[in-house]
C-alpha positions in Angstrom: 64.4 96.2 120.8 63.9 95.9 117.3 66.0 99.3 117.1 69.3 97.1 119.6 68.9 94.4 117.1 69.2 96.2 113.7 71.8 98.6 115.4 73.8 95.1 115.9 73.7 93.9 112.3 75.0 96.8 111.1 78.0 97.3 113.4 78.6 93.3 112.5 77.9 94.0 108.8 80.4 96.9 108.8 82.9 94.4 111.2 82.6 91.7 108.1 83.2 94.0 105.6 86.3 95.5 107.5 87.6 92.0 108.3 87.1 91.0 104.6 88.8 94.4 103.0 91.3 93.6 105.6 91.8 89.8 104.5 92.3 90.9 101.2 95.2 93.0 102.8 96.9 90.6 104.1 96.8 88.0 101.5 98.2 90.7 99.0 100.8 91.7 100.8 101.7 88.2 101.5 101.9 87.2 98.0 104.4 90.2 97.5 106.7 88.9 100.3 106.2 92.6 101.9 107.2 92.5 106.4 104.5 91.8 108.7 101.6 91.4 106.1 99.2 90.3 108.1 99.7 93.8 110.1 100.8 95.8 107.0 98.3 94.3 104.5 95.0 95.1 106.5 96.0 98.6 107.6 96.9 100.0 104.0 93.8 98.2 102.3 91.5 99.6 104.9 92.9 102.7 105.4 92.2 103.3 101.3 89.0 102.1 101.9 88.5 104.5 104.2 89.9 107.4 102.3 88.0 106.3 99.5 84.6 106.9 101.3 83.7 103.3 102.9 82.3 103.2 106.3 84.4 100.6 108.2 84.8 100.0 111.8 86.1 97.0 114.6 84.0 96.6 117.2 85.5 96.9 120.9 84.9 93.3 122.5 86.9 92.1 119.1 89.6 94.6 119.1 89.9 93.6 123.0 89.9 89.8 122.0 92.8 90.6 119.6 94.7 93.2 122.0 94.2 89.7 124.1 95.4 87.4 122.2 98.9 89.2 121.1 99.8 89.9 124.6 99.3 85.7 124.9 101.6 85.6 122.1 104.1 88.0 123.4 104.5 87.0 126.9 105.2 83.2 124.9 108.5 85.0 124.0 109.6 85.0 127.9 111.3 81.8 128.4 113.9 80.2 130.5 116.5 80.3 127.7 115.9 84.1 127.3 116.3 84.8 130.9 119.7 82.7 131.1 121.0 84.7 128.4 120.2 88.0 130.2 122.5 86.7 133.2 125.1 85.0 130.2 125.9 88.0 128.8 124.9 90.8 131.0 127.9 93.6 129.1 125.6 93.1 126.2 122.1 93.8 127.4 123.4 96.8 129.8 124.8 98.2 126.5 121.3 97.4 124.8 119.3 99.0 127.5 121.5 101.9 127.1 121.0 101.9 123.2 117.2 102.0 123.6 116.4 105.0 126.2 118.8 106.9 123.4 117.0 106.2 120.5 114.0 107.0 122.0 114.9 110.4 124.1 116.6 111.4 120.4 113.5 110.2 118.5 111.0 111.6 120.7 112.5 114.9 120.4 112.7 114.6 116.4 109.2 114.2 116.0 107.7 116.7 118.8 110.3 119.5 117.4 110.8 118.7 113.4 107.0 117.2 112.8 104.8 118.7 115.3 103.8 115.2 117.4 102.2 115.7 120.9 104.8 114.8 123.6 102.9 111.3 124.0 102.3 110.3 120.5 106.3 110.7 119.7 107.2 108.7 122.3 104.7 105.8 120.9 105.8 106.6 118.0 109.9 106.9 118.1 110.0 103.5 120.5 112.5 101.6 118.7 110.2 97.9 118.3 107.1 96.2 120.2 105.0 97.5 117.2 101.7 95.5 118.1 101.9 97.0 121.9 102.6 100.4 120.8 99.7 100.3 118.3 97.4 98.4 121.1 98.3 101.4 123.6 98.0 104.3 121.0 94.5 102.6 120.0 93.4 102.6 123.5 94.6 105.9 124.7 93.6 107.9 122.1 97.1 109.1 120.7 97.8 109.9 116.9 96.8 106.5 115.8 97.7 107.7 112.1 100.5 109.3 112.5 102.4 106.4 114.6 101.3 103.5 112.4 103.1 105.2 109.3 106.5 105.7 111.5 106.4 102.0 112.9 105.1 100.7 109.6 108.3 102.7 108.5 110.2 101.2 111.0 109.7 97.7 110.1 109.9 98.2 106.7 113.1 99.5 106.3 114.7 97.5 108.7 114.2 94.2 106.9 115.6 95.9 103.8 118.9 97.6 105.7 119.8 94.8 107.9 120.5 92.5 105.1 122.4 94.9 103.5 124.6 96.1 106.3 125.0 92.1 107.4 126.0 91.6 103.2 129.1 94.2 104.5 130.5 91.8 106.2 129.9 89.2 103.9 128.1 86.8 106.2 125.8 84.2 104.4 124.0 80.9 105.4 121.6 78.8 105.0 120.8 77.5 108.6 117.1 75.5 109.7 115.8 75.7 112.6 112.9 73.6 114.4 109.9 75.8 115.2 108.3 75.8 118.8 105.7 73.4 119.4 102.2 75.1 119.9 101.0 75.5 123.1 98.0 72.1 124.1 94.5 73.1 123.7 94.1 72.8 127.5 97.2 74.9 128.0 95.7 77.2 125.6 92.2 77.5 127.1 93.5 77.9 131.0 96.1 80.7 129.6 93.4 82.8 127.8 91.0 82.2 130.8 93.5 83.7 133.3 94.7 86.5 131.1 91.0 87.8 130.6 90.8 88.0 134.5 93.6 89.9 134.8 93.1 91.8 132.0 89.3 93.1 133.5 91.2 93.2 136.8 93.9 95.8 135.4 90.7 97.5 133.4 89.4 98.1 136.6 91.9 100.0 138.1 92.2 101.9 134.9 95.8 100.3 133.6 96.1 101.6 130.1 95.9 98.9 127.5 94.6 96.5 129.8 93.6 93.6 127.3 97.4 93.3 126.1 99.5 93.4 129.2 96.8 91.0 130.9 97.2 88.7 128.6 101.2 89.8 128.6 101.9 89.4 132.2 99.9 85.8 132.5 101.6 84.6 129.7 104.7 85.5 130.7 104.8 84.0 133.7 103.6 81.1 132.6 106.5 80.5 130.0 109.0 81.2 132.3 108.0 79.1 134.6 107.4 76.7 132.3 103.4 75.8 133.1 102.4 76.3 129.8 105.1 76.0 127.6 104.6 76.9 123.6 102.9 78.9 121.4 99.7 79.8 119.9 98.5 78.4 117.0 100.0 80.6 114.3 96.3 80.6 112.4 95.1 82.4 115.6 98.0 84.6 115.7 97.6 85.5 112.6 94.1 86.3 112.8 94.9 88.7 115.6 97.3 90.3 113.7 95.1 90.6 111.1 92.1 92.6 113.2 95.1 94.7 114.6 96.2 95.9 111.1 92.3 96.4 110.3 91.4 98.4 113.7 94.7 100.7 112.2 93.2 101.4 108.9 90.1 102.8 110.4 92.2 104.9 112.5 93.4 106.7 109.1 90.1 108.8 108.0 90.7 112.6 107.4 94.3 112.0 106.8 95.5 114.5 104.0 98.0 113.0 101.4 100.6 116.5 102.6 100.2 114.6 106.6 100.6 111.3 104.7 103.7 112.5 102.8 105.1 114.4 105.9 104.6 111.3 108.2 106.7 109.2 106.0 109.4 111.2 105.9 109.1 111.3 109.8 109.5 107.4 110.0 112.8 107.5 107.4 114.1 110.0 109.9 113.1 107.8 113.2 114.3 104.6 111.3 117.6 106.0 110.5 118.6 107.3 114.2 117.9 104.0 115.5 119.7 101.8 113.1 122.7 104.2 113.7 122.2 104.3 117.7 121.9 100.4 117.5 125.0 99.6 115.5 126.9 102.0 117.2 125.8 99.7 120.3 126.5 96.1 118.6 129.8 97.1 117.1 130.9 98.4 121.0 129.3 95.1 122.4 131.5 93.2 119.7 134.6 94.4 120.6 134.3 94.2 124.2 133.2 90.5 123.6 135.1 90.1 120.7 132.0 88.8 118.9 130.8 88.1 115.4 129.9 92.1 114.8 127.1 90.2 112.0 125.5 88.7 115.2 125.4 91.1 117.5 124.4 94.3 114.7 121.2 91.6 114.0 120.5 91.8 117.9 120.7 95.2 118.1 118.7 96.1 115.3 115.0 97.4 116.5 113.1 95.4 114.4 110.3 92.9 114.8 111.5 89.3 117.3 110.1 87.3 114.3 111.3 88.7 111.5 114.9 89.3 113.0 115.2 85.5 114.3 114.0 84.2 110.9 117.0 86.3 109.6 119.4 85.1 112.2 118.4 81.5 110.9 118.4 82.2 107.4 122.1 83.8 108.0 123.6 80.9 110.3 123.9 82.8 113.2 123.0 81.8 116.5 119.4 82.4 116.9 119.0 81.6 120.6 121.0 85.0 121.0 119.5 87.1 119.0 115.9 85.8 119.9 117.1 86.6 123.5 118.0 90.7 123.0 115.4 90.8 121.1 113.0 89.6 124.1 115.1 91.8 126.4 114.1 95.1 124.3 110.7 94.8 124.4 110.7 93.6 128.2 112.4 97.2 128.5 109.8 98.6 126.5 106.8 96.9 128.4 108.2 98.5 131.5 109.6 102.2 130.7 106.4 103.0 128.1 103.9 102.5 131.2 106.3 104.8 133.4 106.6 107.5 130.9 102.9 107.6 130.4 101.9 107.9 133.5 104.8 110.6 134.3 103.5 112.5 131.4 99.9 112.4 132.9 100.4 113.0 136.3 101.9 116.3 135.3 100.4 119.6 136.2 
C-alpha cells in the first residue's frame, strides 16, 4: 500500500509539473499572438523540457478526460445551420469532398515515399485539418506521435499566415463583428458529458480506436443538431483541454534528433503547400460555377483550423455562416473516411 500511494504522488507530481511547463506554454505563445497556442504553446515547451532531460508525463484517465471533452466541443460544431448549408449548396461541398480525398491520397504518398512515414502515420499526418482528432488518434494508436505533430503544427501555422496573404490578392478587407455562441447551461453541460462517457466506454469496449473523442463526438453531435443541447462549452474548459492535449504531445517528443526535427519540418512545408494548392484550385472552380466571391470560397476551402478560419471570415466581412459550414463539412468527412482507412489498413494480410 504505502508503495500504490507513493507510486501515485509521483505520477501526480510529474502530471503538475507537465501541466505547469505546459501552462507556461500556452501563455507564451499567447502573448506572441502565435495559432492555436493553447495547443502549440504546451507541445513546444514540453517537448524542450523533455529534450532537455525532464521527466514529464499525462496520466491516462486525464488525457481520456481531455480526448472527452474536445470531442464535446467538436460535435458542438454540428448544427442545424451547418446541415442546411450542405443541402444549400451541394456543387460546393461535392467539389470540397473531392478536394480533400486528393490532398490526402497526394500527401499520404509524399510522406511514405519522400520522408520515410509508415503508411498509417502519413495518412494522420497529410489529413488536411481536424488537428485535435488526428493527434487524439495518433496518441491512442500508437502512430509517430512526433513526427505528425510537427506536419500539423506546420499545417496550421502556415495557413494563418498564407490565407491572409492570398485573400490581400484580391484585395478584400473588413472589419465585420460577430456575436459569439452562447455556452452551453450547466445542466446541459453535465447530461452531455454524462452520455458521452457512456458511449465513449461503450465504443472502448468494442475496441473503436480513440474511443474518448468520438464518444464524446457522436453524443455531442447529435445533440446540436437536434437541438437538445444547444451551445458551447465554456471556453475556460476548452481551453484547458486544449491545453493537456498540447502537453500529452510534448511528451510524445523524447529521443527526437534535431536532423528528424529538421527533416519533419520540411515534411509539413511540403504537406502544407499541396493542400493549399489542391484547395484553391477547388474554391476558384466552385466560384466560377457559382459565380462566387473567389475571397469567400478560397477561405472555405482552405484546410485550416474551424476557429481560426471563421474568426478570419469575420474579421474580413465575409459571410461566416458559410465558411463555418465547409469547414464543419471537412472534418465530418474526415471523422468518417480516417476510421475507414484505418481499419482497411489493419485488416490487411
Amino acid at each position: 500500500m504505502p508503495d500504490r500511494f507513493e507510486s501515485a504522488l509521483r505520477a501526480t507530481r510529474v502530471a503538475v509539473l507537465t501541466l505547469l511547463v505546459g501552462g507556461v506554454g500556452a501563455a507564451v505563445f499567447r502573448a506572441l499572438g502565435f495559432p492555436a497556442p493553447f495547443l502549440a504553446g504546451p507541445a513546444v515547451t514540453v517537448t524542450t523540457a523533455i529534450l532537455l532531460g525532464v521527466r514529464l508525463a499525462i496520466p491516462v484517465p486525464l488525457g481520456n478526460a481531455c480526448f472527452l471533452l474536445l470531442g464535446i466541443g467538436i460535435g458542438s460544431t454540428v448544427t442545424p445551420e451547418v446541415l442546411q448549408a450542405a443541402v444549400t449548396w451541394p456543387v460546393s461541398f461535392v467539389v470540397m469532398t473531392m478536394t480533400l480525398l486528393t490532398s490526402l491520397v497526394a500527401n499520404r504518398t509524399l510522406l511514405h515515399r519522400a520522408f520515410g512515414f509508415d503508411p498509417f502515420s502519413a495518412m494522420l499526418a497529410a489529413t488536411p485539418g481536424h488537428l485535435s482528432y488526428v493527434m487524439g488518434l495518433s496518441t491512442e494508436l500508437g502512430s509517430d506521435v512526433s513526427r505528425i505533430a510537427i506536419v500539423q503544427s506546420m499545417r496550421v501555422l502556415f495557413l494563418t499566415v498564407l490565407v491572409p496573404a492570398l485573400l490581400a490578392l484580391w484585395g478584400v478587407e473588413g472589419d465585420a463583428v460577430t456575436t459569439p455562441t452562447a455556452p452551453m447551461t450547466p445542466l446541459s453541460a453535465l447530461m452531455l458529458a454524462a452520455v458521452s462517457v457512456a458511449a465513449a466506454w461503450g465504443l472502448a469496449r468494442l475496441n473503436v480506436p480513440a474511443a474518448w473523442l468520438l464518444g464524446g463526438m457522436f453524443v455531442s453531435g447529435a445533440a446540436h443538431a437536434t437541438e437538445l443541447a444547444p451551445g458551447q462549452l465554456p471556453s475556460w474548459l476548452t481551453l484547458a483541454a486544449f491545453t493537456v492535449m498540447g502537453s500529452l504531445i510534448g511528451t510524445r517528443f523524447r529521443g527526437q534528433s534535431l536532423v528528424e526535427l529538421r527533416r519533419n519540418l520540411l515534411a509539413g512545408i511540403g504537406v502544407t503547400l499541396v493542400s493549399c494548392g489542391v484547395a484553391a484550385i477547388g474554391a476558384l472552380m466552385v466560384a466560377r460555377i457559382l459565380d462566387l466571391s473567389p475571397a469567400l470560397l478560397l477561405i472555405s476551402f482552405a484546410p485550416g483550423g474551424v476557429e481560426v478560419m471563421a474568426a478570419m471570415s469575420v474579421q474580413i466581412g465575409v459571410e461566416p455562416t458559410f465558411v463555418a459550414a465547409h469547414h464543419v463539412f471537412r472534418l465530418l468527412i474526415l471523422t468518417a473516411i480516417i476510421p475507414l482507412l484505418f481499419f482497411r489498413g489493419r485488416n490487411r494480410p
